[in-house]
N, C-alpha and C positions, 0 to 999 in steps of 0.2 A: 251296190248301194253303200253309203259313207254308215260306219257308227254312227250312231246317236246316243244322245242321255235327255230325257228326259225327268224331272224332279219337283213334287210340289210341295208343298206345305198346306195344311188344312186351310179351310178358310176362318179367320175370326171373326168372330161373334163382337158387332158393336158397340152393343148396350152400357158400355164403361170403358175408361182410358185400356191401352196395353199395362202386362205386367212380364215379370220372369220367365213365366211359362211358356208366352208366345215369343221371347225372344231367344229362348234355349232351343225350341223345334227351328227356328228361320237362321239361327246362327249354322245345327247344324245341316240343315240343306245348303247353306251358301258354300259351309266348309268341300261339300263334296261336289259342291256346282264347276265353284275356283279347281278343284283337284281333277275331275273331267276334261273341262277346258283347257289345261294345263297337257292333257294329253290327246285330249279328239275337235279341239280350235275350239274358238268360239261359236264359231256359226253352227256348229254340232249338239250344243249343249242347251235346253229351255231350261229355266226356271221360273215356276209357276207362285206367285202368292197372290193374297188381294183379302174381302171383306163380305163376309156374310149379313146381309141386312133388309132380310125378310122377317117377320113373325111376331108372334105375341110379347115377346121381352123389348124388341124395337118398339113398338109400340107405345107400351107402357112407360119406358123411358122415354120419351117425345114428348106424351101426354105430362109426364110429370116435371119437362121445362117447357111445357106449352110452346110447341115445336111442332110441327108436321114433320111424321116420320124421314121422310127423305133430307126434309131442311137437319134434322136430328144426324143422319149418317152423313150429311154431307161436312158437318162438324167433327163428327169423329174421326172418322179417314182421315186427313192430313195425319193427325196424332201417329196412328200407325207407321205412315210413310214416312215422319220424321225420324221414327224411332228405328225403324229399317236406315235412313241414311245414315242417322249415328253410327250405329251397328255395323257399319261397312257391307249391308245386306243388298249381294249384286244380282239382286231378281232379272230378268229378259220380261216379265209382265205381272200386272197387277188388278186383278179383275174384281168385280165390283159386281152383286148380284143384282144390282139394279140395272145393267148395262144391255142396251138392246140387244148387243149380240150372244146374251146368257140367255135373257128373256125369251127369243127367236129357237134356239136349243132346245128350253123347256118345254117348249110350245110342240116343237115339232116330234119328239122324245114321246111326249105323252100320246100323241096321235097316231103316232105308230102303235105303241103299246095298246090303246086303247080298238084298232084294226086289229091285232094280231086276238084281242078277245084276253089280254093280262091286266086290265082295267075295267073294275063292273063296280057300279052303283050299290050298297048297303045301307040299310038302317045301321044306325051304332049306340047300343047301350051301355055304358059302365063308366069308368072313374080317367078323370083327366087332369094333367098335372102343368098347370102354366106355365112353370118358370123353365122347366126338362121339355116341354110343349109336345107330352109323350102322351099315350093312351097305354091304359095299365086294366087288366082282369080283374075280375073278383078274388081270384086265386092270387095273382101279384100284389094285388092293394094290401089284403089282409085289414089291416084296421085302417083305413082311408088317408093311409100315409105313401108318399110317392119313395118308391125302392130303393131311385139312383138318389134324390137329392134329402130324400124325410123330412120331408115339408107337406103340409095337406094336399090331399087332391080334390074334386068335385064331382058328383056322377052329373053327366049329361046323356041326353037322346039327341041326335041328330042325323039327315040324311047323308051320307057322305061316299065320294072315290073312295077304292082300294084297289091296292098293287098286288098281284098274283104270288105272294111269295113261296107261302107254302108248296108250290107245285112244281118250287124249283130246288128242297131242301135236300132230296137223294142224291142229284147234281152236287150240289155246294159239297157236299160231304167228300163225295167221290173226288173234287179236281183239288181239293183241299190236299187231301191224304196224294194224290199224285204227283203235288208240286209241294217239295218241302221247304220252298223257300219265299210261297205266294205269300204268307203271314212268317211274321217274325219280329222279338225273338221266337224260339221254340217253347216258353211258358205261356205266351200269347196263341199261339198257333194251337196248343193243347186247351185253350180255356176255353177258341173256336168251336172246336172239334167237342167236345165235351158240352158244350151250350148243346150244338145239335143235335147229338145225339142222343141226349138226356131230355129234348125238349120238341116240340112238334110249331113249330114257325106257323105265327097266325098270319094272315094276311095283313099290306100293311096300308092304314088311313093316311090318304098323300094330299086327303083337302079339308082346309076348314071354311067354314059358310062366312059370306060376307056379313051375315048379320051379326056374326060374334066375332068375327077379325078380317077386315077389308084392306090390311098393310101388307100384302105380298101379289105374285105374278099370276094373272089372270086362267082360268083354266080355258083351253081352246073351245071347250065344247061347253062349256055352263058358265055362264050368265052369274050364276049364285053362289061361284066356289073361289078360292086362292088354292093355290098352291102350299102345301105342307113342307115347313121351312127344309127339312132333312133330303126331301126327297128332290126341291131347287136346288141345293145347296151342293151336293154330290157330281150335279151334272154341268157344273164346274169344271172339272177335268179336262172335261170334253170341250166344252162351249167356247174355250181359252185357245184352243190348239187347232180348229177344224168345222165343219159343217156338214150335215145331211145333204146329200143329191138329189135332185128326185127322184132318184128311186128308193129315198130312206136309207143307203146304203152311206154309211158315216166316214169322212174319207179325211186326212187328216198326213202331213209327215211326221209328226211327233209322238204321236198315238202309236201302240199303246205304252202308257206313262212305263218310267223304269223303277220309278221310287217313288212312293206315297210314304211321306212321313207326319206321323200323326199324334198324338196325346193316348197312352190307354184307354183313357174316359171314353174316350170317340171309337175305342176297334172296334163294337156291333156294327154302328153302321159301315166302315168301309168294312169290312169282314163277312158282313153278311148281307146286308139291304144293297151296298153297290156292286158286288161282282155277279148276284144277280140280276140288278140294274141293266147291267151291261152284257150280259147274257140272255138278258129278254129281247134286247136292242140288236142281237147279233156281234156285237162291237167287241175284239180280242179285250182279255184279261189284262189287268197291269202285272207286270213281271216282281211286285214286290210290296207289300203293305207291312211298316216298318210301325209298331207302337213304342213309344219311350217313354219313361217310368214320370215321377212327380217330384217335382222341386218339393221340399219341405221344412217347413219352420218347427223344430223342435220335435213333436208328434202330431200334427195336423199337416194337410196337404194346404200349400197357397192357393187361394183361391179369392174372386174377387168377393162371394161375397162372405168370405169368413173375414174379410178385410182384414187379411195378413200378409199382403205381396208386398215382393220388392220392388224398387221401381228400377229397371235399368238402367235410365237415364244417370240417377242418383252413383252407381255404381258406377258407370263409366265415366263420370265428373269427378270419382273420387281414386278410381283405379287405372284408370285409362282402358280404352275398347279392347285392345290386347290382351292385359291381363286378366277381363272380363271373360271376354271368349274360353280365354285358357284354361280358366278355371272349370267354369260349363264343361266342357268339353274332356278334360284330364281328372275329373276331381271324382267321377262316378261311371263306372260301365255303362255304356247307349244302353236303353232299354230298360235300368233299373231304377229304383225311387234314389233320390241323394237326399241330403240335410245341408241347407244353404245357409252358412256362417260368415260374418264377415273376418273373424277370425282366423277360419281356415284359408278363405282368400288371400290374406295378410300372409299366412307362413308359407302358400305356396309360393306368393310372388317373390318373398324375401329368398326359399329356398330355390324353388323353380327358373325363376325369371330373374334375379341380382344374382346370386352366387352361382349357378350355372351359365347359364345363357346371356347374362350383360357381363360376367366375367371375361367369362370367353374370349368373346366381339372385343371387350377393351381392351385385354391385355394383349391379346392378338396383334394388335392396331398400332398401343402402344410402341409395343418391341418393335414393329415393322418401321416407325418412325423413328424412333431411337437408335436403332441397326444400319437401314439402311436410307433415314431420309425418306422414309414415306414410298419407295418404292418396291414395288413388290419382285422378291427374287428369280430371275428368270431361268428355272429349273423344274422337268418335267417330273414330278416326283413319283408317279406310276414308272418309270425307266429303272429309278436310284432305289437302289436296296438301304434298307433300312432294318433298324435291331427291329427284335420281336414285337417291341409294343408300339414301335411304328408301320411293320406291317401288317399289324391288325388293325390298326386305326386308316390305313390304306384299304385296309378292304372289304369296313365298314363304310366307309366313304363309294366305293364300286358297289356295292349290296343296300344301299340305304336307301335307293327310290323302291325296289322290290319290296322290303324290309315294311316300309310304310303303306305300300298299297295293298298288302296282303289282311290286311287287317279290314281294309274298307271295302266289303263286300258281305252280302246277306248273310252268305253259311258262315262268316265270322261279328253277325250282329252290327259290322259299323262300327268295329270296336276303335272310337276315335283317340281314347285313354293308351290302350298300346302302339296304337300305331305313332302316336306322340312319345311315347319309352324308347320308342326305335332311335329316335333323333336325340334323344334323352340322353342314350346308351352312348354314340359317339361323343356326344357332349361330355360326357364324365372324363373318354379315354385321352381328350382330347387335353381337358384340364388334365387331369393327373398325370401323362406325359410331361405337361411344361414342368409339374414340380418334380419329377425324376431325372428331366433330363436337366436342368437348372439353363437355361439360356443364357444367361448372365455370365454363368463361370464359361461357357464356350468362347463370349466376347474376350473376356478376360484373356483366356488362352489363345488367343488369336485364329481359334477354328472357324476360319470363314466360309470355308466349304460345307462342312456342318450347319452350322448356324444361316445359313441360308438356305438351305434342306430345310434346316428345322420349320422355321419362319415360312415358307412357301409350304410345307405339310398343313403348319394351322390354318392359313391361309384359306387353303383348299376346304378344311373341315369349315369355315366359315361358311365358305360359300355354297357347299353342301348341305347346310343346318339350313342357314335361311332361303335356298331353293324348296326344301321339305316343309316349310314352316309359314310357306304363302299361302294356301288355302284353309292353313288354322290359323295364322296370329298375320293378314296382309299386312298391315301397317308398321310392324315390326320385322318382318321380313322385308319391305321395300327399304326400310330405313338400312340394313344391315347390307342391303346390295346396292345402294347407294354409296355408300363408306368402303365395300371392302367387293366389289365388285369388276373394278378398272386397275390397273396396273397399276398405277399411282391411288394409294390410299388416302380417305376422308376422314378423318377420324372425327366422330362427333360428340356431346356431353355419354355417358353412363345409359344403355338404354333404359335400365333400370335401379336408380337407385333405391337404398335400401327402405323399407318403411319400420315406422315405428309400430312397433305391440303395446296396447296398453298398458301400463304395468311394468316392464320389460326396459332393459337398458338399452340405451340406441346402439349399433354397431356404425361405423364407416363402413360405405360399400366395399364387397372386397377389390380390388384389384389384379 
């Protein structure tokens, strides 16, 4: 049977435009979609996004532009999928929790569940929090403020479904502890572990009654219930890739997923409410649930409604998608909180992306036309021995796709920041080469043999860089193997000219 990869991104919640947050988790699934594909084809690789738009926040935002929920989500979407094309976000699917073939999943999920006897009818008394659409103890409320968001809650009574979770918390614990890479990072996986066993998992309410919210998916067997937005919303996963048989037995080639990447905010549920979801279901485990940290303004987390997001749009009209990506991506270890400056943006691209990496490409280019007329030197340079600091720039060049993929796997977090150093690393040796070996004075001296060596080494490091640099920065990497990819060289403007700092004297880009 062929590898596969499958990868998804959480679903969004549509209650308000996209922001940072949702563009930093779907840049990096795509990053690792493009890096798959690149070595298990296309046809081996899903990538899963799409739109949560079930529940009491849908709702109330509908109600408050006098909208029917649906007419409501069906506004918002585009928004997303525009912001995905900007983004260069090359999802395989885009699912939509209103979509018959989600509905049909949930439907059928629950009636297993509810055969197997993990589904039973309770009264419910205590405190509920609209906007988290969470149910919260006497002991969690404390003073009738909601835990995750501290905003009021309400006590209600009412008749409702619950999901058997409790019964499956000695499980969780156990395959938790047996696979060290099901959660991750390792501070997440410990916060897991430590919730559960510090804490005794109540059962969980997976419906609310249509007489207090009639905007979500039908329950199979009541007449008088919806579906509890968390509990639709999970089975997602699934609903995207595959279908139930009749004999309940869930069958799928994609399944089960390899990558769940997620927001920390959200590890409870996939960490604890979907893997036994999916263990009640019978249906294998996903091989990885991945939380990364919080975009942050100053000392507060962005969030929509601290209305402090960025907008990406705004950012990639002002930096280009590339430099956007890069920064995401290089500027903060996967899985840890960062501080999003435009500042810092600014001195990456200036240092990172003009004086590295548009250096490079130009001057590379440059000489190649100045030398030889734009042709490239026909010389195997893995054959030609070279001084020291050109055989180690040789075999950085042989070690650089290793070099890079090593970083992108669970027991190294996804570390997208090193694995981008890797390509980094040649980049520097590559420049500092040219200013050691001076190319110039070789022309001068009429070393032709040399200087066509030289000029085919950089060459090669060129096309090296932006082979490693297509599933983080595509549009800069296509651009750089269009130009210096064919034997005959393109040379095109500066990839990155330089930007100005506020305050700050302009430099000329380097050369």
């Amino acid at each position: 049977m062929e590898e596969k990869f499958y990868i998804t991104t959480p679903l969004y919640y549509v209650n308000s435009s996209p922001h940072i947050g949702h563009s930093y988790t779907n840049i990096a699934c795509d990053t690792l979609a493009r890096f798959k594909r690149a070595k298990l084809g296309k046809t081996n690789v899903w990538f899963l996004t799409g739109t949560d738009e079930h529940g009491q926040k849908i709702k109330k935002a509908a109600d408050a532009k006098n909208l029917s929920p649906q007419d409501f989500t069906d506004e918002i979407v585009p928004l997303f999928k525009e912001l995905w094309q900007k983004l260069g976000i090359s999802y395989d699917d885009f699912i939509r929790t209103t979509e018959a073939r989600h509905k049909n999943t949930v439907a059928k999920a629950l009636t297993i569940l509810k055969e197997k006897g993990d589904i039973f009818m309770a009264q419910y008394e205590g405190w509920y929090c609209v906007p988290c659409e969470s149910f919260w103890t006497q002991t969690q409320a404390g003073s009738a403020i909601c835990p995750d968001c501290q905003r009021p809650i309400e006590k209600i009574t009412e008749s409702n479904y619950f999901f058997s979770l409790s019964k499956y918390q000695g499980w969780l614990i156990d395959y938790i502890e047996a696979h060290p890479d099901f959660i991750r990072p390792l501070i997440r996986r410990n916060e897991v572990l430590s919730f559960l066993k510090l804490n005794s998992l109540t059962d969980l309410c997976i419906s609310r009654p249509k007489e207090r919210l009639n905007w979500g998916i039908a329950f199979p067997f009541s007449s008088e219930h919806v579906v509890y937005v968390w509990f639709d919303a999970l089975l997602n996963y699934i609903s995207a890739v595959g279908e139930f048989n009749k004999d309940g037995v869930f069958q799928s080639r994609w399944w089960p997923a390899d990558l769940h990447i997620i927001g920390k905010d959200i590890l409870r549920q996939h960490a604890v409410y979907w893997p036994i979801m999916l263990k009640a279901l019978d249906i294998p485990m996903p091989s990885c649930v991945f939380a990364h940290g919080w975009w942050m303004l100053g000392e507060n987390k962005m969030s929509k409604s601290r209305g402090n997001v960025v907008n990406p749009l705004e950012m990639v009209e002002k930096y280009g998608i590339d430099a956007y990506r890069y920064f995401l991506l290089r500027d903060v270890p996967f899985g840890m909180d960062g501080n999003f400056s435009e500042d810092a943006l600014i001195k990456r691209f200036n240092s990172d992306l003009a004086n590295d990496l548009g250096n490079l490409v130009y001057r590379s280019l440059t000489m190649t036309e100045k030398y030889f007329a734009s042709v490239v030197p026909n010389i195997d340079i893995f054959v030609r021995k070279f001084d020291e600091a050109g055989e180690s720039i040789k075999n950085k060049i042989k070690s650089l796709p290793q070099d890079v993929e090593k970083f992108l796997t669970p027991a190294e977090d996804f570390n997208f920041g090193a694995s981008l150093e890797e390509t980094w690393k040649l980049i520097a040796m590559a420049n500092k080469y040219v200013e050691e070996t001076k190319p110039w004075n070789l022309s001068k001296e009429g070393k032709l043999e040399e200087l066509s060596a030289f000029i085919r080494l950089l060459i090669e490091v060129v096309r090296a860089v932006s082979k490693e640099l297509l599933p983080f920065m595509p549009v800069t990497a296509s651009a750089i193997i269009e130009q210096a990819g064919q034997d005959i060289i393109k040379k095109g403007s500066p990839l990155f000219p330089r930007l100005e700092i506020p305050g700050a004297t302009p430099k000329k880009n380097a050369r």
